[in-house]
C-alpha positions as CSV (number, residue, x, y, z in Angstrom):
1,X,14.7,-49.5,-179.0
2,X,14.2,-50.0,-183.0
3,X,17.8,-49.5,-183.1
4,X,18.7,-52.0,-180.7
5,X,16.0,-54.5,-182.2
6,X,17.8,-53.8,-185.9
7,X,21.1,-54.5,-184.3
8,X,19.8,-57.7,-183.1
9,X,18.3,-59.1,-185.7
10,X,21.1,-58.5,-188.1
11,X,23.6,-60.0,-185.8
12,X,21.5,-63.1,-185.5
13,X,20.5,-63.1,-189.3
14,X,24.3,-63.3,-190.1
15,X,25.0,-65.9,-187.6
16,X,22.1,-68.0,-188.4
17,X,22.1,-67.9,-192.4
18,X,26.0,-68.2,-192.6
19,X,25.9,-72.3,-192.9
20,X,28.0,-74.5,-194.7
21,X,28.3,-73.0,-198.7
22,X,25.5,-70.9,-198.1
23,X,26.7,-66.8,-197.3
24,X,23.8,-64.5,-196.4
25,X,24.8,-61.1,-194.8
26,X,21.8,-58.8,-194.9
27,X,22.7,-55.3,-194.8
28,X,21.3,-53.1,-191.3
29,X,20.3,-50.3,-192.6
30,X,18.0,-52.2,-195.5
31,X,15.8,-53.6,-191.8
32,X,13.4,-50.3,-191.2
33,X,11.1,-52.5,-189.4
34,X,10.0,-55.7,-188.2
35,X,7.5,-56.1,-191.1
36,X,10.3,-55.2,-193.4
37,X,12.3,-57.8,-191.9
38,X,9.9,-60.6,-192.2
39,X,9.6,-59.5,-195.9
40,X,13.7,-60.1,-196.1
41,X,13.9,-63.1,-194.3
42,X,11.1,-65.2,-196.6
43,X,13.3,-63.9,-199.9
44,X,15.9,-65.5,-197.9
45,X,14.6,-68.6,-197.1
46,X,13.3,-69.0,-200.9
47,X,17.1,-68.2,-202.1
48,X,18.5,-70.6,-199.9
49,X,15.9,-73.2,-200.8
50,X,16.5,-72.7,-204.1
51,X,20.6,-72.9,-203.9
52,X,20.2,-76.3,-202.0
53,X,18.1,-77.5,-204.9
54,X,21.0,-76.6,-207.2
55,X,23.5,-79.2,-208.6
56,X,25.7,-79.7,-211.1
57,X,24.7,-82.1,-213.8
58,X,28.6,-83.6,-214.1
59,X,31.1,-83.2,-210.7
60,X,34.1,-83.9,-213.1
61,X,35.0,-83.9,-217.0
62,X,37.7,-85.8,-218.1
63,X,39.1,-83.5,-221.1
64,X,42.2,-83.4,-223.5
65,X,43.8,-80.7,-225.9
66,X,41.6,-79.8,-228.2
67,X,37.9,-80.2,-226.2
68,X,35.7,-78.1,-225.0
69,X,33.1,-78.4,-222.0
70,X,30.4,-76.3,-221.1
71,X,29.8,-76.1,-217.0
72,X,25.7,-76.6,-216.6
73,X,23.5,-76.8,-213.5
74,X,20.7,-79.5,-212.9
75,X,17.1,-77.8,-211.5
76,X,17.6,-74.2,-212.5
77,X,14.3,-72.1,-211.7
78,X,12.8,-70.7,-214.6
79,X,11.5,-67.7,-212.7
80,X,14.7,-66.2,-210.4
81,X,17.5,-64.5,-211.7
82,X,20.9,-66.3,-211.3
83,X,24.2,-65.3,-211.4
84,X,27.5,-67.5,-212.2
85,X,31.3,-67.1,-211.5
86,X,33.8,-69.3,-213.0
87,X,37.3,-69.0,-211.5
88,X,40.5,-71.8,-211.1
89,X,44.1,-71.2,-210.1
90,X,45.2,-74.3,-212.7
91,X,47.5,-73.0,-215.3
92,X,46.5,-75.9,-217.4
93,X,42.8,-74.8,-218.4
94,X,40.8,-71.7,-219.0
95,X,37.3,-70.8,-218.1
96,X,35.1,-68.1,-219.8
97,X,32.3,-66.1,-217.9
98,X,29.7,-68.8,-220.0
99,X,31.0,-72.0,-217.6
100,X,32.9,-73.2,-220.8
101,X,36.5,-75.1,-219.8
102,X,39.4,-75.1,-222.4
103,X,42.2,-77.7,-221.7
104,X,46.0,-76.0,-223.0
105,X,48.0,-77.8,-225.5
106,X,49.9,-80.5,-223.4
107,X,47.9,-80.1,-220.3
108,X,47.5,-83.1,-217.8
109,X,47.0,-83.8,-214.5
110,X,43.8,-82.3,-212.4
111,X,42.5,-78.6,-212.7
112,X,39.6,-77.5,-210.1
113,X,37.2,-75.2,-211.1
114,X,35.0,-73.0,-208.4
115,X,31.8,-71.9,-209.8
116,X,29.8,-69.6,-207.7
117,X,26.2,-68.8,-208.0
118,X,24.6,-66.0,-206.9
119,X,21.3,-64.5,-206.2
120,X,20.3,-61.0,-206.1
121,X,18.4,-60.0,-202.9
122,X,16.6,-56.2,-202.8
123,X,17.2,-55.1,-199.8
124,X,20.1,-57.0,-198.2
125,X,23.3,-58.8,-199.5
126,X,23.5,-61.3,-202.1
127,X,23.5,-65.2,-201.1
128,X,25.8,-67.1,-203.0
129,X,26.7,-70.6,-202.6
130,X,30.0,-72.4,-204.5
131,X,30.4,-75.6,-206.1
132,X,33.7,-77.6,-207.0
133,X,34.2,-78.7,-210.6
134,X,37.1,-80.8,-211.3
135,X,38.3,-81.8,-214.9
136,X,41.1,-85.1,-215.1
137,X,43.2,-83.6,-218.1
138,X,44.9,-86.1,-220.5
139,X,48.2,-86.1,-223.4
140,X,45.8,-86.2,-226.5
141,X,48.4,-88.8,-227.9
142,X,47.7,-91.5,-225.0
143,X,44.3,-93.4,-225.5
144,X,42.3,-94.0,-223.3
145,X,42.0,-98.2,-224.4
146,X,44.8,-99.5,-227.0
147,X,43.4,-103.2,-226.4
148,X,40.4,-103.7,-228.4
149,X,39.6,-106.6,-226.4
150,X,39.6,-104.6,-223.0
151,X,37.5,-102.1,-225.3
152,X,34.7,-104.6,-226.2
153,X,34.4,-106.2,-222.2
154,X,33.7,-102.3,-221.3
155,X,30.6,-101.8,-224.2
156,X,29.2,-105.3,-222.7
157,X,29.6,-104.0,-219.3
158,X,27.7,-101.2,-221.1
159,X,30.2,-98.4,-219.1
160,X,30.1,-95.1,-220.3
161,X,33.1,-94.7,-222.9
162,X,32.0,-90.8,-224.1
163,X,34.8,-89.1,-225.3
164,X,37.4,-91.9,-225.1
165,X,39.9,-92.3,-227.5
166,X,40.5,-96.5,-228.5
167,X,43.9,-97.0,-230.7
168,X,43.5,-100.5,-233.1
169,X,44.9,-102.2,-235.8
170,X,42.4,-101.2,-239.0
171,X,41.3,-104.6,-240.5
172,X,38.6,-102.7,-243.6
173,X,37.9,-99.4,-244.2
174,X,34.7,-99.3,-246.0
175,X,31.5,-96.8,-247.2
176,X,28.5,-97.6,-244.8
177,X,26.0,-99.4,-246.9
178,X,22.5,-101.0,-246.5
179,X,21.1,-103.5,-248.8
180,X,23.6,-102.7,-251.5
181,X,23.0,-98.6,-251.1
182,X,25.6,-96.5,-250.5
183,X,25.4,-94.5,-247.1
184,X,27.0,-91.2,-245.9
185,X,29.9,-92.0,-243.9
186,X,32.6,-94.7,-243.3
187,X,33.1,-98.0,-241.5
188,X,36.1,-99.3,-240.0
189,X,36.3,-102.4,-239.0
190,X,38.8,-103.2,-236.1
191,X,41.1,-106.6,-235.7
192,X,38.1,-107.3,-234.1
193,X,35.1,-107.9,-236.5
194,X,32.6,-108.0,-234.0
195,X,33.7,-104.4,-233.2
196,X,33.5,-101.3,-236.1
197,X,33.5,-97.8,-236.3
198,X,31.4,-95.6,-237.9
199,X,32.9,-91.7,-239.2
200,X,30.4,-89.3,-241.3
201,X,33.7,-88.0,-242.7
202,X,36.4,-89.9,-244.4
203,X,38.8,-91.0,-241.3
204,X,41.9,-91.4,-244.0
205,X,43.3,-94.3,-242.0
206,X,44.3,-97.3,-244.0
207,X,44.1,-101.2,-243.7
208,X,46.9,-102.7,-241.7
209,X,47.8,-99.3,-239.9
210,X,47.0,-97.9,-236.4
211,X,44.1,-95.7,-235.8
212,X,42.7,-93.7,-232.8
213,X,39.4,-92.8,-232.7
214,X,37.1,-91.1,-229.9
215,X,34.0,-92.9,-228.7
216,X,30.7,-90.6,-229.2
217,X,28.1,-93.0,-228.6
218,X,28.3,-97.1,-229.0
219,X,25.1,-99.8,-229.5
220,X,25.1,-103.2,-230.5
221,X,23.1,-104.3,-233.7
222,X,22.9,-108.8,-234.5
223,X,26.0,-109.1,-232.6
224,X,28.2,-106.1,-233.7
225,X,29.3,-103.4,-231.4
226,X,29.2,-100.2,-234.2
227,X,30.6,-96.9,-232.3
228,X,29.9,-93.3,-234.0
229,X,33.0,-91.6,-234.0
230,X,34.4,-88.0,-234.4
């Protein structure tokens, strides 16, 4: 009879448990009893809460040659041990065992990353659950905005421009200064005045000539738009 109830319960345990992402097979002979079961099943229930909690804190990256991005989770308990798999079949980017995504030189196009996350149950399979990352790869020598008028409408729609790249015509290159005292860093002011850029390092571009620059954050300050660059 208790081998007939262990049969049972198992079959029904990987029936019931194996739902959408979620993959829970509990092993039989870990089931020695029906109190052992009940023990199994509410470790279960808390993995599988705990997975359907999980989320990633960005779906998709838009990367070029040369970045780097670090795969992270949104509500990761502080008190349960989690394990993570990064895998992807795209020729065109590498992922470590750390979640961290490397474009190639000259990659473009889409890459799609499966991360899988595991937890350790004692006494019965793991339950794992995937998520799908995808990074939009792009030539580092096409910008993402070469009108600095189509720029400026997206900082007043107040989109989010992280990480793009804006080519303009340099109008002033000039050391960042406030009430006549020199500051670290430069300021390069666009053919648009309302609209400068600000480098801690000296971004050896030249008045008159083309620059591309990538956007790491942007405010507006009596009018200006000043974006930190890098």
């Amino acid at each position: 009879m208790k081998k007939l109830f262990k049969s049972i319960v198992t079959s029904i345990l990987i029936v019931t448990l194996s739902v959408g992402a979620l993959t829970v097979v509990p092993s039989s002979t870990a089931i020695q009893s029906e109190a052992g079961l009940g023990t199994i099943i509410t470790v279960i229930k808390v993995a599988t809460s705990i997975l359907s909690k999980l989320e990633l804190k960005k779906n998709s990256v838009t990367l070029k040659s040369g970045d780097k991005y670090k795969i992270s989770f949104n509500n990761v308990p502080k008190d349960k041990e989690l394990k993570y798999e990064f895998s992807t079949k795209s020729k065109y980017v590498t992922v470590n065992s750390n979640g961290v995504v490397t474009p190639k030189k000259g990659a473009k196009g889409t890459a799609t990353i499966t991360v899988t996350v595991t937890i350790p149950i004692d006494g019965a399979d793991d339950i794992s659950k995937d998520f799908t990352f995808k990074v939009d790869l792009k030539d580092k020598n096409n910008p993402d905005y070469t009108d600095i008028a189509k720029f400026k409408k997206a900082m007043e729609k107040k989109k989010n421009l992280d990480s793009k790249t804006v080519k303009f015509t340099v109008k002033k290159v000039e050391r960042g200064k406030i009430k006549g005292q020199v500051l670290p860093g430069y300021i390069v002011t666009s053919s648009d005045k309302t609209v400068k850029f600000f480098s801690l390092t000296n971004p050896k571009v030249k008045k008159g000539k083309k620059a591309t620059m990538r956007v790491l954050k942007y405010f507006k300050f009596k009018g200006i738009f000043y974006i930190v660059t890098f």
